[in-house]
C-alpha positions as CSV (number, residue, x, y, z in Angstrom):
1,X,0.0,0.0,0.0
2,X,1.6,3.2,-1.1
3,X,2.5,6.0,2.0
4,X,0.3,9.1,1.2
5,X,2.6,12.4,1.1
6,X,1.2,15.2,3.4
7,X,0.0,16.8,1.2
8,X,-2.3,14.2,0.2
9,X,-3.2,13.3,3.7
10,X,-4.6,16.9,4.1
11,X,-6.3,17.1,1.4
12,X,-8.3,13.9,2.5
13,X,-8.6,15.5,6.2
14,X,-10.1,18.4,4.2
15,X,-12.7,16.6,2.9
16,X,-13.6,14.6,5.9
17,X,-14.1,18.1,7.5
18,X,-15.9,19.2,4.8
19,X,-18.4,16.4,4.6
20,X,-18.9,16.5,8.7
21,X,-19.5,19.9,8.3
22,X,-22.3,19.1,6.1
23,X,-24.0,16.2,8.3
24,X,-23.4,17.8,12.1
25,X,-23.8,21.3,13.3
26,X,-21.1,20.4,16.2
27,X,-18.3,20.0,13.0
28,X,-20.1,23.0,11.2
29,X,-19.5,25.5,13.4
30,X,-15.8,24.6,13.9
31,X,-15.5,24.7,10.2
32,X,-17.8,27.9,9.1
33,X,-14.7,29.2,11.8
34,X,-11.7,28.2,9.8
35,X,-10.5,26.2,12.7
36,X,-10.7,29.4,15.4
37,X,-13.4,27.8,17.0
38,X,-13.1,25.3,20.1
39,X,-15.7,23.1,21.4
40,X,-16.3,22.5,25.4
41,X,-18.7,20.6,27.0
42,X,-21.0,23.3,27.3
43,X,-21.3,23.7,23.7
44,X,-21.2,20.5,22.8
45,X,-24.6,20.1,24.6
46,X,-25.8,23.1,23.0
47,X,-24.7,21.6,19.7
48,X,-26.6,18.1,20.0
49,X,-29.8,19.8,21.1
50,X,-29.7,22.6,17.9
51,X,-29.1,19.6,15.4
52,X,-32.1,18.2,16.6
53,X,-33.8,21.4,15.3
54,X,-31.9,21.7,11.9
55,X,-33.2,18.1,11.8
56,X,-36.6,18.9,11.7
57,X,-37.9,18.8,15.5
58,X,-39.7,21.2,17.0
59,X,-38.3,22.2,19.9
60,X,-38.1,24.9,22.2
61,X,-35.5,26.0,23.9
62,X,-33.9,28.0,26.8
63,X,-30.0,28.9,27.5
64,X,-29.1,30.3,30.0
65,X,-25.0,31.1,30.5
66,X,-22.6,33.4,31.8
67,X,-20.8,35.9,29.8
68,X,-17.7,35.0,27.7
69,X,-18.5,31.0,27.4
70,X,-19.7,31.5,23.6
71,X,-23.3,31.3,23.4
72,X,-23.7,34.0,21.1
73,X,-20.9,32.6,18.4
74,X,-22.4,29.1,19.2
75,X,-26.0,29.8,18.5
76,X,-27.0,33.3,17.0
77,X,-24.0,34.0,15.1
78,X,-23.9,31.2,13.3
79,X,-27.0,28.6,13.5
80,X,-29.2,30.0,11.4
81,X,-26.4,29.7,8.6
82,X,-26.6,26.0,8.8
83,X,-30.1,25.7,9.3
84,X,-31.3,27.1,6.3
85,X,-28.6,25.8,4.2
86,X,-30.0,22.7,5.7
87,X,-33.7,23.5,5.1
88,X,-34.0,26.0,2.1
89,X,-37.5,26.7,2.3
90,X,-37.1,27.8,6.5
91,X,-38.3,31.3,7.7
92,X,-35.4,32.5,10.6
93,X,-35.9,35.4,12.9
94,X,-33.5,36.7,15.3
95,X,-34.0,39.6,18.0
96,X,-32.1,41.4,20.2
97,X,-31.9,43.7,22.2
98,X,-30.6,46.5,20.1
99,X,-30.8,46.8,16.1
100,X,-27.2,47.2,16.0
101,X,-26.9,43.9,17.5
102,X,-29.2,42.2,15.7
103,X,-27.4,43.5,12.4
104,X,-24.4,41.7,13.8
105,X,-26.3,38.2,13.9
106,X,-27.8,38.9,10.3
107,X,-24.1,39.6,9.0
108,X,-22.0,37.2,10.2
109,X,-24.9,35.0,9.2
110,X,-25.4,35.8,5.7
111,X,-21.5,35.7,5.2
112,X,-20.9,32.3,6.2
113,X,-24.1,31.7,4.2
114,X,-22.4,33.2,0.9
115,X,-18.8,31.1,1.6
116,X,-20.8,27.9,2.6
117,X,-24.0,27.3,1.7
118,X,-22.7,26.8,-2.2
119,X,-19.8,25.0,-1.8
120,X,-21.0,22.4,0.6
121,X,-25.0,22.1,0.3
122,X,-25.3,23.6,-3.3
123,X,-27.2,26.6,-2.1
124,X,-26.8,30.1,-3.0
125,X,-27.8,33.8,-1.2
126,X,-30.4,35.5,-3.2
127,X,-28.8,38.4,-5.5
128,X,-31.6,40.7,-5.4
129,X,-32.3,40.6,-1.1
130,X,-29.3,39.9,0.5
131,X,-29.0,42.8,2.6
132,X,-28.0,42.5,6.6
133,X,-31.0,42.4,8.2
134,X,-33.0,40.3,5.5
135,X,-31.4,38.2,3.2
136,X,-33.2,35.3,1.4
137,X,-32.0,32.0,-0.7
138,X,-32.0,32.0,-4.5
139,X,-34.7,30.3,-5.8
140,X,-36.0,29.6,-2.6
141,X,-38.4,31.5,0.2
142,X,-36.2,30.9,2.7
143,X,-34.2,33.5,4.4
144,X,-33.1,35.2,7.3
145,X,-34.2,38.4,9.2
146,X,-32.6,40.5,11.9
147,X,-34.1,43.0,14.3
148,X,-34.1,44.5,17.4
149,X,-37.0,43.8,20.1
150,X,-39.5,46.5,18.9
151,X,-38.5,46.4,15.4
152,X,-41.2,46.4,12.6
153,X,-41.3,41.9,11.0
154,X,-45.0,42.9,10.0
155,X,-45.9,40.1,8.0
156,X,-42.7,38.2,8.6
157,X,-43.1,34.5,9.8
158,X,-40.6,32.0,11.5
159,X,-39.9,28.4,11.5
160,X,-37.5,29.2,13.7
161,X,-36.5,32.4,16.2
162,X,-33.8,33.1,18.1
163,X,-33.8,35.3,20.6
164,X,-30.8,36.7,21.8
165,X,-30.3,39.0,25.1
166,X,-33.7,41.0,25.0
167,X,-31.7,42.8,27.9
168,X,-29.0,44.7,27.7
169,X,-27.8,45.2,31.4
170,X,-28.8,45.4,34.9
171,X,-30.5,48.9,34.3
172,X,-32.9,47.6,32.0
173,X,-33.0,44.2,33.7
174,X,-33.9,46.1,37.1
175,X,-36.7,48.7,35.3
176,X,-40.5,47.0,35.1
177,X,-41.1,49.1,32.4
178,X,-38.7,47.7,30.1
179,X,-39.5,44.0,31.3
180,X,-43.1,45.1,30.6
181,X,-42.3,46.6,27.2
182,X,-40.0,43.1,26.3
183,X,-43.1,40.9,27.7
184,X,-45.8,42.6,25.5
185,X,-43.2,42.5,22.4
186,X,-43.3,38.7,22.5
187,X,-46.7,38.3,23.4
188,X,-48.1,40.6,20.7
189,X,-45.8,40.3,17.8
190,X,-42.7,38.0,18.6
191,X,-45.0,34.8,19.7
192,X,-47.6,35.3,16.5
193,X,-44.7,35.4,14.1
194,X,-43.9,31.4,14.9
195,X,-45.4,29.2,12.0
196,X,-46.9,26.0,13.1
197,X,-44.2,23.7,14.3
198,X,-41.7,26.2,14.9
199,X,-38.7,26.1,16.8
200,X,-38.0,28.5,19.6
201,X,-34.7,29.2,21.0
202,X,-33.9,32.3,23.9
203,X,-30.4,33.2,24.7
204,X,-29.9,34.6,27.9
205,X,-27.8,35.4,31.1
206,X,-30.3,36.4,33.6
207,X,-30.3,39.7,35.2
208,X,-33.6,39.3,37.2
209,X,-36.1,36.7,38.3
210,X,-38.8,38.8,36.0
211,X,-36.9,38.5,32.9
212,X,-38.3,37.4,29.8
213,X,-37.2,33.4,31.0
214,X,-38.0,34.1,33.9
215,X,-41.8,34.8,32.5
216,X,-41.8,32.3,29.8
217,X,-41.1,29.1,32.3
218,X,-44.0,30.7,34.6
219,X,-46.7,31.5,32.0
220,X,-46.0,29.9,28.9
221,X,-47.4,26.4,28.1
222,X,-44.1,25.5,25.9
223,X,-42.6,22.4,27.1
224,X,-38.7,24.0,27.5
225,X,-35.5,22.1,27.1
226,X,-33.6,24.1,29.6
227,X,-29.9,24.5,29.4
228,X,-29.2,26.4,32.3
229,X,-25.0,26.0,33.3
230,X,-24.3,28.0,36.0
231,X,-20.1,29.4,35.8
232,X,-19.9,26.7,38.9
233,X,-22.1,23.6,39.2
234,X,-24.2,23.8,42.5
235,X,-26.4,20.9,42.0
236,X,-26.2,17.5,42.0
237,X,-28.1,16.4,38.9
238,X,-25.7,18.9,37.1
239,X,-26.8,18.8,33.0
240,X,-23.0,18.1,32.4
241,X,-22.4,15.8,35.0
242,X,-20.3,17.9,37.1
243,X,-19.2,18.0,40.5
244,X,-20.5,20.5,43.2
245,X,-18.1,23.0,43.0
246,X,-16.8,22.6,39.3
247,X,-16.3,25.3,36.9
248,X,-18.1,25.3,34.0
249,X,-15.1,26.2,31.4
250,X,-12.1,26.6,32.9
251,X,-10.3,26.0,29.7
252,X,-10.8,29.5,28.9
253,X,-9.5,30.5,32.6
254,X,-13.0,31.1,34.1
255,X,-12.0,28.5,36.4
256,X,-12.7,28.0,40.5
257,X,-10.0,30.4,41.6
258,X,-11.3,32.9,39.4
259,X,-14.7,32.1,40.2
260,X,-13.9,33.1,44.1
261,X,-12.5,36.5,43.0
262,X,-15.6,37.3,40.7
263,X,-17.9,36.6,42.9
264,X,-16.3,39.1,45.6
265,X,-15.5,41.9,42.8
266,X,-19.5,41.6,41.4
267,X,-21.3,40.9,44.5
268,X,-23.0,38.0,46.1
269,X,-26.4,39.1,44.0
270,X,-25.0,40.2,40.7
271,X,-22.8,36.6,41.2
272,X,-25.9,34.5,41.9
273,X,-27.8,35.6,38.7
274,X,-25.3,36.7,35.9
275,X,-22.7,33.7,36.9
276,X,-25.0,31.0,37.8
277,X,-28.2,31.9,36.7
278,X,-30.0,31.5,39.6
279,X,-31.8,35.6,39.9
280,X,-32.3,36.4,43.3
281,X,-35.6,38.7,43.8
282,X,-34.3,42.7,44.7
283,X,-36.7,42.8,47.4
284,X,-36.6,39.1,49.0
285,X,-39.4,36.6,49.4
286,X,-39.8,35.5,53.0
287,X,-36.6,37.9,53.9
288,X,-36.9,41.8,52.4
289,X,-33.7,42.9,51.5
290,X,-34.0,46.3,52.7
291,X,-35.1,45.0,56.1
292,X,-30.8,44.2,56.3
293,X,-29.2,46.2,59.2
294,X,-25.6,46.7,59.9
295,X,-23.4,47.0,62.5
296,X,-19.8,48.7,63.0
297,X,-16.9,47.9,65.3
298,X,-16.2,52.0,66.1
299,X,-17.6,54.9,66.0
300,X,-15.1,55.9,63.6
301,X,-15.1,53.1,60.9
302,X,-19.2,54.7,60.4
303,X,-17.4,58.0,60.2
304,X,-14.7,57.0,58.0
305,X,-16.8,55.3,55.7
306,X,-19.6,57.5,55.8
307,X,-22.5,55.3,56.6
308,X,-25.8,56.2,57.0
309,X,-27.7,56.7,60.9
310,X,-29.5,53.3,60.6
311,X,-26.2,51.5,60.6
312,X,-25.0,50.9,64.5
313,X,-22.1,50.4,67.1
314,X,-21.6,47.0,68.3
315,X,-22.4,46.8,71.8
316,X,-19.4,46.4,73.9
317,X,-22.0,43.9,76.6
318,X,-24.4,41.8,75.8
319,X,-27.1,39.6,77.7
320,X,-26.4,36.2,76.2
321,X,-23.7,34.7,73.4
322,X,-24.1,30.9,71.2
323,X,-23.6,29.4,68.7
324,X,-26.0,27.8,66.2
325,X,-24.8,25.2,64.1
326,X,-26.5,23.6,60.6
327,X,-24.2,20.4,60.1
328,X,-24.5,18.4,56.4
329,X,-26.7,15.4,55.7
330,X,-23.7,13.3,54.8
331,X,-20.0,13.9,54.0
332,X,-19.8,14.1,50.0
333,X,-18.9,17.1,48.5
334,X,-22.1,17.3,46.7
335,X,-23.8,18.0,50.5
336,X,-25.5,21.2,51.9
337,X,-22.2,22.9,53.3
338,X,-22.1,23.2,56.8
339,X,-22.9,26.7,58.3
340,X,-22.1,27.5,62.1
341,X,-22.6,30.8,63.3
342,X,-21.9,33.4,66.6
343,X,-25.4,35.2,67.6
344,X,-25.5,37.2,70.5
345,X,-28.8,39.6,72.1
346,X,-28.7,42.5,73.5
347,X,-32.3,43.3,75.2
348,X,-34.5,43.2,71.7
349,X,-31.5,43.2,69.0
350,X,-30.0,40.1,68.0
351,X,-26.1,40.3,66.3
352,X,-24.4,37.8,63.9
353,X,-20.9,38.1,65.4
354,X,-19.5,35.1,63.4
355,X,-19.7,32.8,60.8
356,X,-18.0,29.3,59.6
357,X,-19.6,28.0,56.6
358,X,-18.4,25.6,53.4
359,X,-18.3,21.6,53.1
360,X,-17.4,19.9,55.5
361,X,-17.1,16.0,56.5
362,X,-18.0,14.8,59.9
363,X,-14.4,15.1,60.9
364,X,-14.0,18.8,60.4
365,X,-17.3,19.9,61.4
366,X,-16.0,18.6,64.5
367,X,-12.9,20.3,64.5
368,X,-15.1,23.9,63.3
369,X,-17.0,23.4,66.4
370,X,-14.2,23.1,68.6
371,X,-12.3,26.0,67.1
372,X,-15.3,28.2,67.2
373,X,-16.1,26.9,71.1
374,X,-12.4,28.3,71.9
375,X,-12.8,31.4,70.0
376,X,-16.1,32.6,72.0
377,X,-15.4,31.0,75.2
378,X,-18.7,33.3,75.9
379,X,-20.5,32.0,74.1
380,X,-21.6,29.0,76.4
381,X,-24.8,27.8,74.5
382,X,-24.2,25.6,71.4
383,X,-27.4,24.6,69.3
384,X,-26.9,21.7,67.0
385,X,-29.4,20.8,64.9
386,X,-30.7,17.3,66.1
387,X,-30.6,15.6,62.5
388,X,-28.3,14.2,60.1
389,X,-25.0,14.1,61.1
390,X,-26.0,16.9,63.8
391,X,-27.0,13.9,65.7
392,X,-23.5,12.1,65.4
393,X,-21.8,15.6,66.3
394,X,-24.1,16.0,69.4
395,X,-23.4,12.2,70.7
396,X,-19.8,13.4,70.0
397,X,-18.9,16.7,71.8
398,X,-21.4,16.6,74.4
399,X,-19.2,15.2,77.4
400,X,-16.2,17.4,75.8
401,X,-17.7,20.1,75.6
402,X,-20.3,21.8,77.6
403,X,-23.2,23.8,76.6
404,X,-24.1,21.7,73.1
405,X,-28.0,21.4,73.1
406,X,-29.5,19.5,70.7
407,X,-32.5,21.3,68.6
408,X,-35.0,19.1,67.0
409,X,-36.2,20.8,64.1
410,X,-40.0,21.8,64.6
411,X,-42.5,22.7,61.4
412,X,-40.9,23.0,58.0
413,X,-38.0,25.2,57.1
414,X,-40.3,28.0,55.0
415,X,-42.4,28.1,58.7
416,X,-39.6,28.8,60.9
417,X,-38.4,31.3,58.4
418,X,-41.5,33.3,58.6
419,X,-41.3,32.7,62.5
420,X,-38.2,34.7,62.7
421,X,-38.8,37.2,59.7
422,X,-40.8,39.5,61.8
423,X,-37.2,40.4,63.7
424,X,-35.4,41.5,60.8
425,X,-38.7,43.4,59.8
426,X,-38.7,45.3,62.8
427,X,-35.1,46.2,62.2
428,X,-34.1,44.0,65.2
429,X,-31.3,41.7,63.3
430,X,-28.0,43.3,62.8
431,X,-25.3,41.9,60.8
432,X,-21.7,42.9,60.1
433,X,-21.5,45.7,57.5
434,X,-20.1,44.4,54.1
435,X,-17.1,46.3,55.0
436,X,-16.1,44.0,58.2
437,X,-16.9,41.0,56.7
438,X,-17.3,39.6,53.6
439,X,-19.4,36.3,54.0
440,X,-22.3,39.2,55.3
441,X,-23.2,39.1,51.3
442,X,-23.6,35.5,51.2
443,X,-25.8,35.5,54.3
444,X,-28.3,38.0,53.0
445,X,-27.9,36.7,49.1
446,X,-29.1,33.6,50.8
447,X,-31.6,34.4,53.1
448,X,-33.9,36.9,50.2
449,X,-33.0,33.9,48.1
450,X,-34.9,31.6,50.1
451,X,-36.9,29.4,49.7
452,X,-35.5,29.2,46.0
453,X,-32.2,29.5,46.3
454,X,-29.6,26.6,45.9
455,X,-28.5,26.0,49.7
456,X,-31.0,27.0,52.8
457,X,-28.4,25.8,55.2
458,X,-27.0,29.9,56.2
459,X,-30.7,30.2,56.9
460,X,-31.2,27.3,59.1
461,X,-28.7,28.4,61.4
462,X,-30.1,31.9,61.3
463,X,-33.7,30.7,62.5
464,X,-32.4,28.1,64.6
465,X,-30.2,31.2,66.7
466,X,-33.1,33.5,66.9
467,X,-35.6,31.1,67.9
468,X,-33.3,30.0,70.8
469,X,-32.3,33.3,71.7
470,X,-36.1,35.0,71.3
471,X,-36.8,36.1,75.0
472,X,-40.3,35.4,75.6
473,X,-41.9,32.8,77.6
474,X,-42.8,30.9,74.6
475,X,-40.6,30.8,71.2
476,X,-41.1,32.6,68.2
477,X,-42.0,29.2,66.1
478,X,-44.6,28.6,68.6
479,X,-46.1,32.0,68.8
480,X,-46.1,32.2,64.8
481,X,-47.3,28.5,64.4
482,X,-50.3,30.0,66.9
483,X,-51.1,32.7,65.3
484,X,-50.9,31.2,61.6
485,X,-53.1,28.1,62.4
486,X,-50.3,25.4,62.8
């Protein structure tokens, strides 16, 4: 058998490529990028579901990312190239949130369409409509059209739309007018543009919980494919099979290490729904987030930092100190973390003084607990949450050290929230101000998170400490559980 020169060899690589790129979006997009683009996991998925669409299925479809992973060059920028060089005859309509970049999406579509579409499916861009924002197929009623939410695509139809970032930032994102506005373009001219058996496909990275996804998975009667991928996996059934804790493309350095120092430059909030898609609601559910009071070490730091009257000076004295502890349901790393906390009262105000919190095994929630117990010798109570491997840790510590009183968890975690929520309403709750402490974010991201946000275990601790430390004859679960019909 005769050794083929390179030459040769690349030549027959060529055309290997060539007729992939035909048959499979995934080897399409690569080569519509001469070689410049890379696949990851994330986009792989993406890939296998859009074939399914170029193949004919109806589908619809939600995306959810962070920025910089390559949804937009994976999807808008270049889909609707290969769909309708796929399917001739196909209607596509993009939107975005500004004309100029839905012009982007109709150019870079139509140009891969004109270096493409001929050479490999035989296909060619019609010469009298080919302009950026509507260009059809010769010979053909196919085509593609671009525009901005609010643009005019009277008597335009779709056998497939893409939506692409109706938002633009956290302004609009944060303005009900604007959501409004996006909301009644879809439902009065978007929605009736979809021919029957349509595909559907919205591109997002969520700002806020009333977003246009947010809207469609509440009202709409679609039945979604949801890609949400979250920069770090937080769940268990993660759609890529990831480990808690794992980033979601780290081969283009948004790994965990840079995943820690975003979070702290953005914000526990902006982190929570631009990163992992998770939107947290501005105001809170059960917990308001302008009910949130802070507390200073000095006179001076609220000086030096100008901070406004409603922000306090840690009491030097206070009437009782303990600790509250929410230990893990089993020692994997795909567990609840473990959160343990300092609360102390002072007459009617309750202060979070200290906080250890991530995952933890048995063994060093153990070691947590003593560490904390010699840090706040004062603080003589411990409350362990009688349950999971609370229990173990209770049968544990209790004859080493003195004080640890096991809770048994009474009424469900949403009831014991609203037993305690009446305190931080009344402007009784202090916390640390951002300033001292960091992981103050991450309390209150979690708590007006609850009961939809990925972890609840911050907030167990939290209810279990004020309920213990409440100062009436009766607790506050009781009294609430009283007054709400329990």
């Amino acid at each position: 058998m005769p050794t083929l020169s390179k030459k040769q060899i690349s030549v027959i690589a060529k055309q290997a490529q060539r007729e992939l790129a035909k048959r499979n979006y995934h080897d399409y997009v690569v080569y519509a990028h001469h070689g410049q683009y890379k696949h990851f996991r994330h986009t792989e998925l993406v890939c296998d579901v859009l074939q399914r669409i170029a193949e004919g299925e109806q589908l619809s479809v939600l995306i959810e990312m962070p920025p910089r992973h390559g949804k937009s060059m994976t999807v808008s920028e270049t889909f609707p190239s290969f769909y309708l060089a796929k399917n001739p005859t196909k209607r596509v309509i993009t939107a975005a949130y500004s004309d100029g970049l839905a012009k982007k999406f109709g150019r870079l579509n139509r140009n891969k369409f004109v270096e493409f579409a001929n050479d490999l499916f035989g296909i060619k861009i019609s010469e009298s409509n080919a302009s950026i924002k509507d260009w059809g197929i010769q010979d053909s009623d196919g085509g593609m059209i671009a525009t901005g939410i609010g643009g005019s695509i009277t008597g335009q139809g779709a056998d497939l739309m893409i939506i692409d970032d109706p938002i633009k930032n956290a302004k609009e994102a944060n303005s009900q007018v604007i959501r409004d506005s996006i909301w009644d373009e879809w439902e009065s001219t978007l929605s009736t543009r979809l021919h029957d058996g349509a595909s559907l496909i919205v591109i997002m990275t969520r700002w806020h919980e009333d977003d246009l996804i947010g809207r469609l998975l509440a009202r709409s009667p679609r039945k979604w494919i949801r890609l949400r991928l979250p920069a770090i996996a937080e769940d268990e059934d993660d759609l890529l099979g990831r480990e808690v804790g794992e980033a979601l493309c780290p081969e283009l350095g948004f790994n965990e290490k840079w995943a820690e120092q975003k979070k702290v430059e953005v914000g526990s909030r902006t982190w929570a729904s631009l990163y992992q898609q998770r939107p947290t609601p501005a105001g809170g559910n059960i917990f308001k987030r302008e009910w949130m009071r802070y507390y200073v070490r000095t006179e001076q730091q609220k000086r030096e930092w100008g901070l406004s009257d409603d922000v306090i000076v840690l009491p030097i004295h206070f009437d009782k100190l303990a600790q509250s502890w929410d230990c893990a349901f089993k020692d994997t790393s795909t567990s609840d973390p473990v959160a343990g906390g300092v609360w102390a009262r002072k007459k009617g105000q309750y202060f979070l003084l200290d906080v250890n919190h991530g995952r933890k095994g048995f063994v060093d929630t153990i070691k947590a607990i003593r560490a904390m117990s010699d840090k706040w010798p004062q603080a003589r109570s411990k409350y362990v949450e009688d349950k999971a491997n609370g229990s173990a840790v209770i049968e544990m510590l209790q004859d080493e050290i003195s004080g640890i009183i096991p809770v048994e968890p009474d009424g469900g975690k949403e009831v014991r929230a609203h037993a305690v929520s009446p305190l931080f309403e009344a402007g009784n709750v202090f916390l640390p101000h951002p300033n001292i402490c960091s992981w103050t974010e991450d309390v209150i991201e979690e708590l007006v998170s609850f009961p939809n946000a990925a972890h609840d275990d911050l907030v167990d601790m939290t209810t279990q400490a004020l309920n213990q430390l409440y100062t009436n004859n009766s607790s506050l679960l009781d009294r609430f559980k009283r007054q709400a019909g329990y």
